[in-house]
PALOKE-839194 format. One record per residue (C-alpha): residue in three letters; x, y, z. Coordinates in steps of 0.2 Angstrom, whole numbers, padded with zeros to 4 digits, always signed. Layout:
BEGIN
ALAXYZ...
END
This chain:
BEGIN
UNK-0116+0084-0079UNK-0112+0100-0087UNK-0103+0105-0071UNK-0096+0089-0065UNK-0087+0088-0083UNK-0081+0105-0081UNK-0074+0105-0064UNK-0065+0087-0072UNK-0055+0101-0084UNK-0051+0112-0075UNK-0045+0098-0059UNK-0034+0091-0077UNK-0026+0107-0081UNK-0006+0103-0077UNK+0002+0111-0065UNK+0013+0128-0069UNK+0031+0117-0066UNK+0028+0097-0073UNK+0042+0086-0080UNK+0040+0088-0100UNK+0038+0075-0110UNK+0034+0060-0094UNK+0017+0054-0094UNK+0007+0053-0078UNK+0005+0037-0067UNK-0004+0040-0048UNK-0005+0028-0035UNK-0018+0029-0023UNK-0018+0018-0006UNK-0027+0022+0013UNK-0015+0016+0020UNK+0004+0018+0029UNK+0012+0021+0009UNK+0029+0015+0018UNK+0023+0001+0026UNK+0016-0004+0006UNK+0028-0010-0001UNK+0020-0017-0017UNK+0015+0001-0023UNK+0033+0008-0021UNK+0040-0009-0032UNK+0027-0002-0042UNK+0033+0017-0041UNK+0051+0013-0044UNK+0045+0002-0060UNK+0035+0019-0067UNK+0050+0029-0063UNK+0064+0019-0072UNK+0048+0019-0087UNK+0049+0034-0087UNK+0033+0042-0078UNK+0031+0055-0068UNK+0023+0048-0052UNK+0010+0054-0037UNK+0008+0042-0023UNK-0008+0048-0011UNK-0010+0039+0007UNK-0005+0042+0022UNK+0011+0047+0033UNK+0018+0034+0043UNK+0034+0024+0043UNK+0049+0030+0034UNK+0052+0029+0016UNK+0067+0023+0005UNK+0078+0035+0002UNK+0080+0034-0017UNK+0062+0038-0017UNK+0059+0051-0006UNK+0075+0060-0014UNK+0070+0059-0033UNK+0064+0073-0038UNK+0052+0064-0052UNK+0039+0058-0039UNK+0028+0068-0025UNK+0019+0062-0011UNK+0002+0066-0006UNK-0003+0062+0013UNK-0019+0062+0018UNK-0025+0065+0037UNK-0026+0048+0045UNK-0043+0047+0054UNK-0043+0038+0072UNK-0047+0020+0070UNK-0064+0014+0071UNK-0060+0000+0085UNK-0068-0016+0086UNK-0070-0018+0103UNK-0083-0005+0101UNK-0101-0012+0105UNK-0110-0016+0087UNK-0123-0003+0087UNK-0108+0011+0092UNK-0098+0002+0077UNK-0109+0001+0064UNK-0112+0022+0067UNK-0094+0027+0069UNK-0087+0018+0053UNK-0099+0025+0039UNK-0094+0043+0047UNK-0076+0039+0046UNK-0077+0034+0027UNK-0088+0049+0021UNK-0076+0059+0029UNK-0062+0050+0020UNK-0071+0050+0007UNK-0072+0068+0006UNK-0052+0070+0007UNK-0049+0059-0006UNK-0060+0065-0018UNK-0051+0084-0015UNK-0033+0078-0013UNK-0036+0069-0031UNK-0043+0082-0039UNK-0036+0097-0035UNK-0018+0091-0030UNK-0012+0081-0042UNK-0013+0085-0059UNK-0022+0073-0070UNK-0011+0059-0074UNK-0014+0046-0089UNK-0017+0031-0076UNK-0020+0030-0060UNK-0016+0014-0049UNK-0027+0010-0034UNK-0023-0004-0022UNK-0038-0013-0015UNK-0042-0017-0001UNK-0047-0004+0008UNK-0059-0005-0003UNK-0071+0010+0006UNK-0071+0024+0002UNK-0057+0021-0013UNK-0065+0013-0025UNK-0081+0024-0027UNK-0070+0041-0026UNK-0055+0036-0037UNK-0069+0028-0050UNK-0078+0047-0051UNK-0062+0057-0051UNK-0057+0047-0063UNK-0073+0050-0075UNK-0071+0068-0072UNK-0053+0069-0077UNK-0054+0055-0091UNK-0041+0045-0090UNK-0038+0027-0088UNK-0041+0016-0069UNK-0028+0001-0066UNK-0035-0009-0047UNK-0021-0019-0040UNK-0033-0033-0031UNK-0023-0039-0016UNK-0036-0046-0009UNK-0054-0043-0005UNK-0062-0029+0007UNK-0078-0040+0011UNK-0067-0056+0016UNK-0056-0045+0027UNK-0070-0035+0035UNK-0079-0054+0037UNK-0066-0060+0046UNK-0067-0046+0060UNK-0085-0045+0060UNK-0090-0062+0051UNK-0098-0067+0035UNK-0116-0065+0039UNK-0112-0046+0048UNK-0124-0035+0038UNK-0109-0022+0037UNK-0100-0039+0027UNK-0114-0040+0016UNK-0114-0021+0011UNK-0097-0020+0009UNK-0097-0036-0003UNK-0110-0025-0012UNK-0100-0012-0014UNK-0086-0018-0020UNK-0097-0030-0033UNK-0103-0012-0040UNK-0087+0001-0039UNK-0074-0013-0044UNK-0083-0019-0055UNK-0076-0011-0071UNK-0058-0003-0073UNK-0045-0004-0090UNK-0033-0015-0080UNK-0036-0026-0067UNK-0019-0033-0058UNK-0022-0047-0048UNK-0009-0056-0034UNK-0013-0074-0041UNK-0019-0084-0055UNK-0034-0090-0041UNK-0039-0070-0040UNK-0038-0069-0059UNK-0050-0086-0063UNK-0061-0079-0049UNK-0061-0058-0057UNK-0065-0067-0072UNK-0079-0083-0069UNK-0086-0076-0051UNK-0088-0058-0050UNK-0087-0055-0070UNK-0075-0042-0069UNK-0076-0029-0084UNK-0056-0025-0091UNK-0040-0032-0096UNK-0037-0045-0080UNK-0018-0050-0079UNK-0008-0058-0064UNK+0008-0049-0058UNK+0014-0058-0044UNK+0025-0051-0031UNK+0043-0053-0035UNK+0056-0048-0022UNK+0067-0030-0028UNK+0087-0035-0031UNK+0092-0027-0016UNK+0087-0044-0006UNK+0098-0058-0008UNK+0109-0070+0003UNK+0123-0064+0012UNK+0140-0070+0013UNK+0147-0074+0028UNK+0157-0059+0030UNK+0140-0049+0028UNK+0132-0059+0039UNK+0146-0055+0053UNK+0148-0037+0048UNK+0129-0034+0048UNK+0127-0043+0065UNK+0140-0033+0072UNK+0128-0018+0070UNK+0113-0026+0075UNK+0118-0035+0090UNK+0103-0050+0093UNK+0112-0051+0108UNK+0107-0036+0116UNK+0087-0038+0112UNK+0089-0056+0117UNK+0097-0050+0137UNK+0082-0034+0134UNK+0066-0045+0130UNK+0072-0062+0138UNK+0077-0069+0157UNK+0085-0084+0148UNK+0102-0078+0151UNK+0111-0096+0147UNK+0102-0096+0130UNK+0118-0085+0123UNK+0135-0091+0119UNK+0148-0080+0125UNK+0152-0066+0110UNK+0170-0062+0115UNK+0181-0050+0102UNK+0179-0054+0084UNK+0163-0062+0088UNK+0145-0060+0084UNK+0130-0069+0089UNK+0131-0082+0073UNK+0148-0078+0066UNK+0167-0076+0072UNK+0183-0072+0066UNK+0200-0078+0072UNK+0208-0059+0069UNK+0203-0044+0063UNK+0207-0045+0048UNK+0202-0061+0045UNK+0188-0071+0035UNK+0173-0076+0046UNK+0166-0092+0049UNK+0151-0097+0058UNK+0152-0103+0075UNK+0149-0121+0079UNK+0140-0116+0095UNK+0129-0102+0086UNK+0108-0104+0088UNK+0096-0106+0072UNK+0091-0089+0066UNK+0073-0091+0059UNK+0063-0077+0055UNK+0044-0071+0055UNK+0035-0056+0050UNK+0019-0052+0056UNK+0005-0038+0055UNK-0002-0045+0073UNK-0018-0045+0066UNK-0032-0063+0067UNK-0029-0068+0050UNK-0010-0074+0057UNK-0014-0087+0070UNK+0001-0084+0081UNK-0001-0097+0092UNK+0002-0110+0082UNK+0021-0104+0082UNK+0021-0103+0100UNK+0015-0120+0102UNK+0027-0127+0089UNK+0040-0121+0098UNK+0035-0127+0116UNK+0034-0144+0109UNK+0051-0141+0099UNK+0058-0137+0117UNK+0052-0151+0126UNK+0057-0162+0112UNK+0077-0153+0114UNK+0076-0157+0133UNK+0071-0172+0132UNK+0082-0179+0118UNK+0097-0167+0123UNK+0096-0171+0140UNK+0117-0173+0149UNK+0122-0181+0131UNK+0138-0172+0125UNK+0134-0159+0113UNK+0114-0154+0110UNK+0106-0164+0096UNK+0093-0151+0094UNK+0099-0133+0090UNK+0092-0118+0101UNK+0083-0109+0090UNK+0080-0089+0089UNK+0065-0082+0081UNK+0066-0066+0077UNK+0049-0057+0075UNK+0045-0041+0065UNK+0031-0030+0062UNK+0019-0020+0068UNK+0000-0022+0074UNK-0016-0024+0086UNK-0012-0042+0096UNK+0008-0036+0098UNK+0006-0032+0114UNK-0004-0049+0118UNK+0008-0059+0111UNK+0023-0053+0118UNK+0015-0054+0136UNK+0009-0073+0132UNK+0028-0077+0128UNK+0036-0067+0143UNK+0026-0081+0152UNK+0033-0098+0142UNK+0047-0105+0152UNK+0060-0113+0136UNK+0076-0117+0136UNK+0079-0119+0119UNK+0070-0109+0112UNK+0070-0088+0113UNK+0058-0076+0103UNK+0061-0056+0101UNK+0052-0042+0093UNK+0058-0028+0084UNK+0054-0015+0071UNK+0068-0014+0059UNK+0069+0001+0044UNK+0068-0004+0025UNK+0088-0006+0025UNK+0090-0018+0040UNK+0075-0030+0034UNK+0082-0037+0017UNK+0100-0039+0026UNK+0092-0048+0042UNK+0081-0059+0030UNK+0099-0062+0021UNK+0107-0071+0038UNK+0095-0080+0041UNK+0092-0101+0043UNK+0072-0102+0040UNK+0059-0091+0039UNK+0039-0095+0044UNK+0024-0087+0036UNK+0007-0089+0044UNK-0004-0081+0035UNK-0022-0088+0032UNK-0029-0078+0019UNK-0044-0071+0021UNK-0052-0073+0003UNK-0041-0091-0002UNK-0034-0084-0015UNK-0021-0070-0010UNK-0003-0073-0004UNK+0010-0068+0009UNK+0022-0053+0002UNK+0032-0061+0016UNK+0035-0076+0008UNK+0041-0066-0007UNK+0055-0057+0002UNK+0060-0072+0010UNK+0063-0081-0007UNK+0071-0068-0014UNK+0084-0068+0000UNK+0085-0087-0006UNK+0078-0093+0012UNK+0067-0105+0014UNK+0050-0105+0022UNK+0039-0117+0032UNK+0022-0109+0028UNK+0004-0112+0034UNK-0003-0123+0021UNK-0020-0117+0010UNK-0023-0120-0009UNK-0019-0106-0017UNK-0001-0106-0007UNK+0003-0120-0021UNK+0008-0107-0033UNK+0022-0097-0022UNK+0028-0112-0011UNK+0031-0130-0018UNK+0033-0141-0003UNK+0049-0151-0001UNK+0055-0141-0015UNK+0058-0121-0011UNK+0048-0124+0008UNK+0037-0135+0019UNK+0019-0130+0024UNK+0011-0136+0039UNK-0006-0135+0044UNK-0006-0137+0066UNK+0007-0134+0075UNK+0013-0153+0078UNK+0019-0152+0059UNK+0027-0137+0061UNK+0037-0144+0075UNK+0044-0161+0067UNK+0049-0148+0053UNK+0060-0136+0063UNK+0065-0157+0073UNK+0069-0162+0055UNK+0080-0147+0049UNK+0088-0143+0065UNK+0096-0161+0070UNK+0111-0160+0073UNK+0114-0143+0065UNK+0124-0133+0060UNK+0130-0149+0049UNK+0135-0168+0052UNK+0137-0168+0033UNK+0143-0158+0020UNK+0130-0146+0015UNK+0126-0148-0002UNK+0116-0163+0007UNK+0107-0154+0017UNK+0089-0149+0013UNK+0090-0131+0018UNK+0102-0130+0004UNK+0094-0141-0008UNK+0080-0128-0007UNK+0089-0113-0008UNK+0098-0120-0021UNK+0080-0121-0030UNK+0076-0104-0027UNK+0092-0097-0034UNK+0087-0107-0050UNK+0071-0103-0053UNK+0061-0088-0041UNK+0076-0077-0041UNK+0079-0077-0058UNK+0062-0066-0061UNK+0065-0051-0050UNK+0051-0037-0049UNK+0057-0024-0062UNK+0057-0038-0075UNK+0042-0045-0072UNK+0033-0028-0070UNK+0043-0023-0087UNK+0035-0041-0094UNK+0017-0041-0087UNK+0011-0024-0083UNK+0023-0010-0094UNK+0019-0016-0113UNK-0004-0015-0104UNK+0000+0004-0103UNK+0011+0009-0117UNK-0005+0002-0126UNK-0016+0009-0117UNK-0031+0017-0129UNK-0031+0036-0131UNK-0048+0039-0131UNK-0055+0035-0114UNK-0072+0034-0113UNK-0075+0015-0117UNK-0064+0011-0103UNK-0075+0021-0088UNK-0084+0016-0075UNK-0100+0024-0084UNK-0096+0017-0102UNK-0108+0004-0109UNK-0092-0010-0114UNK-0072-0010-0108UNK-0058-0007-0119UNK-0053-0024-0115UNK-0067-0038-0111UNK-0063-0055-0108UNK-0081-0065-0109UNK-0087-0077-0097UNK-0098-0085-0110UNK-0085-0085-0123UNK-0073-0099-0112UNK-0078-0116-0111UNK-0070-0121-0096UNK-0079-0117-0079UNK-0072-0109-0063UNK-0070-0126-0057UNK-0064-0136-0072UNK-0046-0140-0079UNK-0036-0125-0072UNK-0020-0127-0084UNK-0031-0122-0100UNK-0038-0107-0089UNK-0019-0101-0084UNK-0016-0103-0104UNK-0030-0094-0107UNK-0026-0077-0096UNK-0006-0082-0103UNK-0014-0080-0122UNK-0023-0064-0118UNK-0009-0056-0110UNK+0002-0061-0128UNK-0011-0053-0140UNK-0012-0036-0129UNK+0005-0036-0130
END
């Protein structure tokens, strides 16, 4: 113990250079740290606090530039290990994985000891829950300071939707999870859902408080002068000729012209074009928990329905619509072979990556977007949805209880649970368009009017400022309550002390975590 404590002293020693007088505030994620993008909102909020900040994960896609340039923050990238695939037979899988997290483990643990110097909080996303939680919970014992997990979901339902609920492996890593996050000083939660469940199911011990995701101020709706200079860059029209045969799907782009806008000179305003398709956008990881298919099936329908109705009638009742997908992930590559093989007409989809500039400003153009995200545990939500709402677009989003508390249906989006209801949606919103009436009528508008009133008046920076900020400036200085080996928390909300069950009259729980959050502040 002796030993243990004194290599903790001498891993806490700062560094020879540090930034005087800025506190310390880690973030540790196993994963692509550009592709996360909740823990670099949370990195430019401990920035602009005031903190000095270390982010540890790996080296992937390409970071923002205003992060990557400040001098304030340092990354730490790990060696990514090959993935363990799941095509792999049981047995071969079941051997490979363990090895892969003890060696992981092993890089963690050194990395966060001996490369960053000892900060007063360290952030940890979850999941992956294996082998973060066990390490980041010792090194933080040895360095005593305080742990903050930021639950975006659950390890054990994402491994149980690969390998299924009763899988040993499930099981153990449920088990896990129970016992390393069982106790930290903060636990940040996506959803009000996680926080009732952190509290009543698994009797988490800390402070639990919900920050949900709020979209940065950088995404926003375009005007139309944006939309056609931005579209002049991108050109839809060239991955539509690359990753399409549909050559009559396009409207001719002359000078002045982009794929959704023109201009009648140079120098002139734009306008949309009459003729121009439905831009809706998707953004996917490829992974199970996003049943693709269901798009795909919506839109053949959609496209029978336009070839029926549209028939030799002057003028198409039923919009082509272009879906533009991004992301990156496993079933890609399925996906985009089972859509070279659908014969539509009105309907196009394209693929593409686009960098953490483009991606705000294509979500800013557009007419609709769709999230199909599942959720593994119930009780997560799509970060997707997120940026969509705060670009002011509205979503038609796969439906599932705890969506309720991001998208209000018929209000800020529509949810749909098969495909036949996603498709007399996009029927429904795409008569007729662009508009046979002026547009304040309209329901796109009517809900991005809604979301300019309500979800984007709460950006991330406020919210974080609100929820998370006042949490750490309070922060006890004496550790040792907090710890993963300390008899009690700093902070302890008691199951036994609330009336109400897990199941039972939800406002007075929300009121409840609302009054905790105001007397620790």
């Amino acid at each position: 113990m002796v030993l243990f404590r004194f290599i903790g002293y001498l891993a806490s020693r700062p560094p020879k250079v540090s930034a005087i007088g800025k506190q310390g505030f880690c973030l540790v994620v196993l994963g692509d740290i550009g592709h996360s993008p909740r823990m670099l909102l949370h990195a430019r909020s401990a920035l602009n606090a005031g903190y000095k900040v270390d982010v540890i994960g790996y080296k992937g896609s390409r970071l923002p530039e205003d992060l990557e340039s400040n001098p304030s923050i340092h990354f730490h990238y790990m060696t990514e290990l090959p993935r363990v695939s799941e095509s792999l037979p049981r047995v071969l899988y079941y051997l490979f994985a363990p090895i892969k997290a003890v060696l992981l483990a092993f890089q963690l643990f050194y990395v966060a000891m001996f490369s960053v110097a000892a900060p007063e909080v360290y952030v940890v996303q979850n999941p992956p829950s294996i082998p973060t939680l066990h390490v980041m919970q010792i090194v933080n014992w040895l360095k005593q300071r305080h742990l903050v997990i930021d639950w975006h979901n659950y390890g054990s339902t994402v491994v149980g939707h690969r390998l299924g609920q009763r899988s040993i492996f499930t099981k153990l890593v449920a088990l896990y999870e129970k016992i390393w996050g069982y106790k930290a000083t903060i636990h940040i939660t996506v959803s009000r859902a996680m926080a009732r469940e952190l509290l009543y199911k698994f009797e988490k011990r800390g402070k639990i408080t919900t920050l949900y995701d709020r979209a940065p101020e950088h995404f926003r709706q375009l005007t139309v002068d944006e939309v056609h200079n931005f579209h002049e860059e991108l050109k839809l029209e060239t991955l539509v000729k690359k990753q399409t045969l549909n050559s009559d799907f396009l409207p001719k782009i002359g000078a002045n012209q982009t794929l959704l806008t023109e201009k009648k000179t140079a120098s002139g305003p734009a306008t949309f074009r009459a003729d121009r398709p439905v831009l809706i956008i998707s953004s996917t990881s490829w992974t199970a928990d996003e049943d693709f298919q269901i798009l795909l099936d919506a839109a053949k329908q959609y496209d029978d329905l336009a070839k029926l109705e549209n028939g030799n009638k002057a003028g198409s009742i039923y919009r082509k619509l272009l879906f533009v997908i991004t992301g990156k992930g496993p079933l890609k590559q399925h996906y985009e072979e089972v859509i070279s093989k659908m014969a539509l007409e009105n309907v196009v989809f394209v693929t593409t990556w686009l960098s953490a500039e483009d991606y705000p400003l294509l979500l800013g153009s557009a007419d609709l977007g769709v999230s199909l995200h599942t959720s593994t545990s119930g009780v997560d939500l799509p970060m997707k949805v997120v940026d969509m709402f705060g670009c002011a677009l509205p979503v038609c989003a796969y439906k599932y209880p705890t969506l309720s508390e991001l998208v209000v249906a018929k209000s800020n989006g529509l949810v749909f649970e098969n495909a036949g209801e996603l498709k007399s949606q996009f029927a429904h919103l795409f008569k007729n368009f662009p508009l046979d009436k002026p547009e304040t009528q309209t329901q796109l508008e009517g809900m991005r009017r809604v979301l300019r009133n309500s979800f984007q008046l709460t950006r991330w920076s406020e919210n974080w400022n609100e929820m998370l900020l006042p949490l750490l400036k309070n922060l006890d200085k004496t550790w040792a309550d907090s710890q993963m080996f300390a008899e009690r928390p700093v902070y302890t909300l008691n199951p036994q002390d609330i009336a109400a069950p897990l199941e039972d009259d939800l406002e007075d729980d929300d009121q409840l975590l609302d009054d905790e959050a105001e007397a620790d502040k």
